[in-house]
C-alpha positions as CSV (number, residue, x, y, z in Angstrom):
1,X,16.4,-3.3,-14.9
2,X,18.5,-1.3,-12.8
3,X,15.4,-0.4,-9.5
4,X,15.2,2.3,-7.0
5,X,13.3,1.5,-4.7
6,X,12.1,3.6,-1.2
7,X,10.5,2.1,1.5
8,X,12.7,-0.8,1.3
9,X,13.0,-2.0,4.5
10,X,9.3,-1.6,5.1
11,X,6.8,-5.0,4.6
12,X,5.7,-4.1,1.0
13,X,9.2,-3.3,0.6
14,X,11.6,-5.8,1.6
15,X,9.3,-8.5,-0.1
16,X,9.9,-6.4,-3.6
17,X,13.6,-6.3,-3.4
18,X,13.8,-9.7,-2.2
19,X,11.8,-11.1,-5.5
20,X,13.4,-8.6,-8.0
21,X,16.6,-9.6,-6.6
22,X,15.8,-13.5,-7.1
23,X,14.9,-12.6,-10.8
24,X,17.7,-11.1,-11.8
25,X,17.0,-7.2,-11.2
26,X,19.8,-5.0,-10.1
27,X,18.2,-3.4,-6.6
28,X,19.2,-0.3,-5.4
29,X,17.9,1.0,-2.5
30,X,17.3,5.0,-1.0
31,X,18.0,5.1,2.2
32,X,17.8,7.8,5.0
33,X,20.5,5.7,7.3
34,X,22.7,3.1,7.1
35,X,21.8,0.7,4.2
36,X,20.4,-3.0,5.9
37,X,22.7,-5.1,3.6
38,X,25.5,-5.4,0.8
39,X,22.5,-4.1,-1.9
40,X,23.6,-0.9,-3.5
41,X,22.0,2.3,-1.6
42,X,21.6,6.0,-2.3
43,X,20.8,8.4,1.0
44,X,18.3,10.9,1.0
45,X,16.7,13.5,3.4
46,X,13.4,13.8,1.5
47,X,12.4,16.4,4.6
48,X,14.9,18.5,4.0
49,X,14.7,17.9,0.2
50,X,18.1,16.5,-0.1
51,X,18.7,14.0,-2.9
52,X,22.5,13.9,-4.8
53,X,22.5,15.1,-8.0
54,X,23.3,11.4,-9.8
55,X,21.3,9.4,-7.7
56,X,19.5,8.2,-10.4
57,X,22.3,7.7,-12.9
58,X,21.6,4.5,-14.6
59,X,18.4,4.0,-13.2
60,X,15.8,2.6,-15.4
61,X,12.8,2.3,-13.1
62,X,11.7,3.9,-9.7
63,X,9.4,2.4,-6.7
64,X,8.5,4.9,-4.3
65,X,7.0,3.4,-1.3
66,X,8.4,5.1,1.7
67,X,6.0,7.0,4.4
68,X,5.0,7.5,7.7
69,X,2.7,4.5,9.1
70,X,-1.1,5.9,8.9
71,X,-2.0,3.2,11.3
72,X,1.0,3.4,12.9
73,X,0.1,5.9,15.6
74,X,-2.8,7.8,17.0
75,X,-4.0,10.7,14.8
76,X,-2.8,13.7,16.3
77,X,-2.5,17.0,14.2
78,X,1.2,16.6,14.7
79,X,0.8,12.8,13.7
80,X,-1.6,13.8,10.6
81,X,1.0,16.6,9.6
82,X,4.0,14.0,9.5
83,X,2.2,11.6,7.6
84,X,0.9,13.8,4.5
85,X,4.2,15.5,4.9
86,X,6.1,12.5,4.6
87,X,4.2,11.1,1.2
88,X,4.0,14.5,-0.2
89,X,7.8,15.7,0.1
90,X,9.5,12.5,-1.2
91,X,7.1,11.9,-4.0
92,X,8.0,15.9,-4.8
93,X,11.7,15.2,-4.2
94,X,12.0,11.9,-6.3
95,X,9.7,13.2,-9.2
96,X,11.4,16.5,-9.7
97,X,14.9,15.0,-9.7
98,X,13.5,12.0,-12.3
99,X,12.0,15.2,-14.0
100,X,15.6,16.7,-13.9
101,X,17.6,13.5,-14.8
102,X,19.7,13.2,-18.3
103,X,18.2,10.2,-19.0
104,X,14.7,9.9,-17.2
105,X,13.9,6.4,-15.9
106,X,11.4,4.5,-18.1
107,X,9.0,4.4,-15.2
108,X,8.0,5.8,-11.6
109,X,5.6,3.3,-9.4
110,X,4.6,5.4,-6.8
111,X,2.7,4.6,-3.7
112,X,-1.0,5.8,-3.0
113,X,-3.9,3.5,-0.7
114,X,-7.4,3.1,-1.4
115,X,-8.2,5.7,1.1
116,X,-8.5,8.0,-1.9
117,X,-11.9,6.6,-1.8
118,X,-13.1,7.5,1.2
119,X,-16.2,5.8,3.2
120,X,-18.6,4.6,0.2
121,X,-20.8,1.9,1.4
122,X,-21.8,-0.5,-1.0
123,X,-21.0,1.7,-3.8
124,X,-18.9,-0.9,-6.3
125,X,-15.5,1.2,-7.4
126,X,-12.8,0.9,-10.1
127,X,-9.8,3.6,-11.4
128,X,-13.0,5.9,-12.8
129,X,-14.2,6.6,-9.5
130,X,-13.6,9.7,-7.8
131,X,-11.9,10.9,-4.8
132,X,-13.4,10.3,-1.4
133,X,-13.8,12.7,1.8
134,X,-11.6,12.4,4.7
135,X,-8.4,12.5,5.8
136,X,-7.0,9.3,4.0
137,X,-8.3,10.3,0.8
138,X,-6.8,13.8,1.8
139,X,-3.4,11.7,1.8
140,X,-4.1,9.6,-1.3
141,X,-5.2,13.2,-3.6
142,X,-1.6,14.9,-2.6
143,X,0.4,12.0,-2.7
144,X,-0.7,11.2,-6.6
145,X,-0.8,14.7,-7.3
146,X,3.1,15.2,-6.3
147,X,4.0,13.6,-9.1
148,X,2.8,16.2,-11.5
149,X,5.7,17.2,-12.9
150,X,6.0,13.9,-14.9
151,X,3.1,14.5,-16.6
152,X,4.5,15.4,-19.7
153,X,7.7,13.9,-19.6
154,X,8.6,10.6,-21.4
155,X,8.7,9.1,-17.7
156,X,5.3,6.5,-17.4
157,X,3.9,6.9,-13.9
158,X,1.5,4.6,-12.2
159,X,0.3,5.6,-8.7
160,X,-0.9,2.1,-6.7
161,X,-3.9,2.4,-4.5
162,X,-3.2,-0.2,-2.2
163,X,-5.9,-2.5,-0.5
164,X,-5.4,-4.0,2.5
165,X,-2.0,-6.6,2.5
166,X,-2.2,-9.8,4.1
167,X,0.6,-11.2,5.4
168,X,1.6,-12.8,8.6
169,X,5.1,-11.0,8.4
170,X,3.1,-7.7,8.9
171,X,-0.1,-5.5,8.7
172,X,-3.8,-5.5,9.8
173,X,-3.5,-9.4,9.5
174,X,-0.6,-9.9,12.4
175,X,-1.8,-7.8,14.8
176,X,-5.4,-9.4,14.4
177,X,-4.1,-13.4,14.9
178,X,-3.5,-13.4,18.7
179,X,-6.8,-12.1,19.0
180,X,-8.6,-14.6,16.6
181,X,-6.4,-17.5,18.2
182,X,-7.4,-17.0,21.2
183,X,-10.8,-17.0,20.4
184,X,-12.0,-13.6,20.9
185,X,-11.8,-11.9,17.8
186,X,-14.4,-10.3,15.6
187,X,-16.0,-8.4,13.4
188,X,-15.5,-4.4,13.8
189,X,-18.3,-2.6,14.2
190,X,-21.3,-3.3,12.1
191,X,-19.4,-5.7,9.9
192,X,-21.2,-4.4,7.0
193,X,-18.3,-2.4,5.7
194,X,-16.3,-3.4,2.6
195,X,-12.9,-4.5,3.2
196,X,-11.0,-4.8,-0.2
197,X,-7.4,-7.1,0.5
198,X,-4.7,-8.1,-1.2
199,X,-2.1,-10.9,-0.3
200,X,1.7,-10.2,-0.1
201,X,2.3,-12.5,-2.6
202,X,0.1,-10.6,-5.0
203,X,1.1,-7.1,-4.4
204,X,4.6,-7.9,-4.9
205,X,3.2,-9.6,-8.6
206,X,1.0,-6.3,-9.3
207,X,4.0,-4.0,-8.8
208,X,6.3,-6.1,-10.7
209,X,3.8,-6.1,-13.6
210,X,3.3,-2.2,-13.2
211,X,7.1,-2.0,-14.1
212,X,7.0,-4.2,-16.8
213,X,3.8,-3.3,-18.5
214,X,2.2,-0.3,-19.8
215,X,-0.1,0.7,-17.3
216,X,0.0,4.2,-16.2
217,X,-2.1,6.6,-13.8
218,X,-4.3,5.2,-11.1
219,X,-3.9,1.0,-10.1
220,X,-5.6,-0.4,-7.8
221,X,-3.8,-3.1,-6.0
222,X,-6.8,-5.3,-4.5
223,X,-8.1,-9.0,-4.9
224,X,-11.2,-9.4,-7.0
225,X,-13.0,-10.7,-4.8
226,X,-13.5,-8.3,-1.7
227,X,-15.6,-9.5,1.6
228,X,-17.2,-7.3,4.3
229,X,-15.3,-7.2,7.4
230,X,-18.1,-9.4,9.2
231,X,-17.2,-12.4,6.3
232,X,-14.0,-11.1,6.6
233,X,-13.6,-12.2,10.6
234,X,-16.1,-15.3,9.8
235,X,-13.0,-16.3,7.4
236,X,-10.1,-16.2,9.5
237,X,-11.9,-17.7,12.3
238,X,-13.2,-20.9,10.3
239,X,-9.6,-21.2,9.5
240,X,-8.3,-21.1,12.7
241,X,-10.9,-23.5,14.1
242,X,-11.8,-20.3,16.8
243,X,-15.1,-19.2,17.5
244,X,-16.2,-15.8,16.6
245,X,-19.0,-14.6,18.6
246,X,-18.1,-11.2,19.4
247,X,-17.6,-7.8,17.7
248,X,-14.2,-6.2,18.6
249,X,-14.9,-3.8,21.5
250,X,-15.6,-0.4,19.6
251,X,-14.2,1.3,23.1
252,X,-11.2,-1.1,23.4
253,X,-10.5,0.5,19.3
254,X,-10.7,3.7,20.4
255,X,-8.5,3.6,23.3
256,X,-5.9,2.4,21.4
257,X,-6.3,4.1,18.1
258,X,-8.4,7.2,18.7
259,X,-11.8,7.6,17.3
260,X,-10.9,9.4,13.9
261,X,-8.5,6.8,13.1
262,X,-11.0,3.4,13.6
263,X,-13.5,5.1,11.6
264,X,-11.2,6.3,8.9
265,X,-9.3,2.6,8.2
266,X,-11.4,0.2,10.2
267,X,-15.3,1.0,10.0
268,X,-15.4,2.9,6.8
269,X,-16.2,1.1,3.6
270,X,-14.8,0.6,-0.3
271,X,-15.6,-2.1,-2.6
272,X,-12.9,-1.5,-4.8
273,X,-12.5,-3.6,-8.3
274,X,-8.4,-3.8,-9.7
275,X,-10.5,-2.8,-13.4
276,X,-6.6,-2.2,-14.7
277,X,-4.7,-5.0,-13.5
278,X,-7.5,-7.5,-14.8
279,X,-7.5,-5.9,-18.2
280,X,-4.1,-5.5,-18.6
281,X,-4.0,-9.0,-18.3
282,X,-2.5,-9.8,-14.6
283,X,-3.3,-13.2,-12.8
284,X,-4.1,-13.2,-9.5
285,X,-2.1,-16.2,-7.7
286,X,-5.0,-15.9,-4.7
287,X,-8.3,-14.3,-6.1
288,X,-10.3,-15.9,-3.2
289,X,-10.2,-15.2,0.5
290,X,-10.5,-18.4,1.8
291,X,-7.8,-20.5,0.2
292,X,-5.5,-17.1,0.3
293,X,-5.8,-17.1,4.6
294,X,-5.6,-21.1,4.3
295,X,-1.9,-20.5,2.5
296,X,-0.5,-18.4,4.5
297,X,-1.9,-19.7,8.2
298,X,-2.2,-23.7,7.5
């Protein structure tokens, strides 16, 4: 298949063009400078809603993963503004011109998180489940919903609520491991809150399988098996062979982060189940927690 994919440079991203190049997929990526590499690469200004006409000439499939980090920063309204903005006008942009195209690519993976499900305790969640409160759901609704225009076109769309990514290239598990090495991480908070993960190595699999198979609408990209974060911080530390005795300083969050922002993505809670990837068939390469932290640390 002939791929566009956005957000290619990004952790997600340059892990999915580096396996569909392996197998044999012609990568092309959209860019908003100069292209990293030799790859084939299409610019856009999806602020200013610029995309060329025949960008997606000969494109048979569309990843769309590009927007603002939500962790990145602390959540200021400006901060808040960029990052709806940022997932709402390129999902616009991409699914009006793929709308708009002679010949519509097959399919459109779009990004989405499982923020769209808000805080929910122990309430167990799948696809069915409806939207959350809060600003990350807030983010989640819009971005989904900015595909709308392909929803009666022959174009199949399937918007992937994302878990939690573990990897040590990147992510909520890097910036924890010089904390738990040294032996003073811990669990967040009350440690009873439902943290639903995903490795790398898997999400790359689960988007690849959303292009190839027929799944459509909402997929949740997350392990079967998720932990709370105080098993969660148990975990890594019996891994490491480091003591954790400690909660992370709550104050110590918030000074770097900002209060809305720890309680949005690091105390609140979703036990989310991936109900379409299972029955669709997809094997998870690292169900478990355990042997999936012992792979990519030991």
């Amino acid at each position: 298949m002939h791929i566009l994919i956005s957000g290619s440079t990004g952790l997600v991203g340059s892990a999915l063009v580096e396996r569909l190049s392996l197998t044999g997929h012609d990568v092309v990526r959209l860019v908003r400078g100069p292209a990293p590499d030799a790859l084939p690469a299409v610019p856009w200004q999806p602020s200013e809603g610029r995309l060329a006409r025949d960008a997606l000439d000969g494109i048979d499939a569309i990843v769309h993963l590009a927007g603002a980090g939500i962790a990145s920063k602390r959540w200021t309204h400006t901060q808040k503004s960029r990052i709806l903005d940022s997932r709402v006008d390129g999902t616009t942009l991409l699914a009006r011109a793929a709308a708009e195209a002679s010949t519509p690519p097959v399919v459109f993976v779009s990004g989405s998180a499982i923020g769209f499900y808000g805080d929910r305790g122990d309430e167990q969640l799948d696809e069915s489940s409806g939207r959350g409160e809060g600003f990350a759901a807030e983010v989640s609704v819009a971005w989904e919903q900015a595909t709308g225009v392909l929803d009666n076109s022959p174009t199949r769309v399937a918007h992937l609520r994302t878990g939690i990514v573990l990897s040590t290239r990147g992510g909520a598990l890097a910036e924890q491991l010089p904390f738990f090495r040294l032996g003073i991480g811990g669990r967040v908070g009350s440690g009873l809150q439902w943290l639903s993960w995903i490795t790398l190595e898997d999400e790359v699999s689960a988007i690849i399988w959303a292009l190839e198979h027929p799944v459509s609408g909402p997929v949740n990209l997350t392990a079967p098996t998720p932990v709370t974060n105080a098993e969660f911080a148990k975990t890594l530390g019996r891994v490491l062979h480091r003591p954790v005795l400690i909660p992370t300083p709550r104050l110590a969050l918030w000074a770097r982060l900002g209060r809305e922002l720890t309680a949005n993505l690091l105390e609140s809670s979703a036990h989310v189940a991936p109900g379409v990837l299972v029955s669709s068939g997809f094997s998870f390469a690292q169900p478990e927690l355990e042997p999936a932290l012992r792979a990519l640390l030991t």
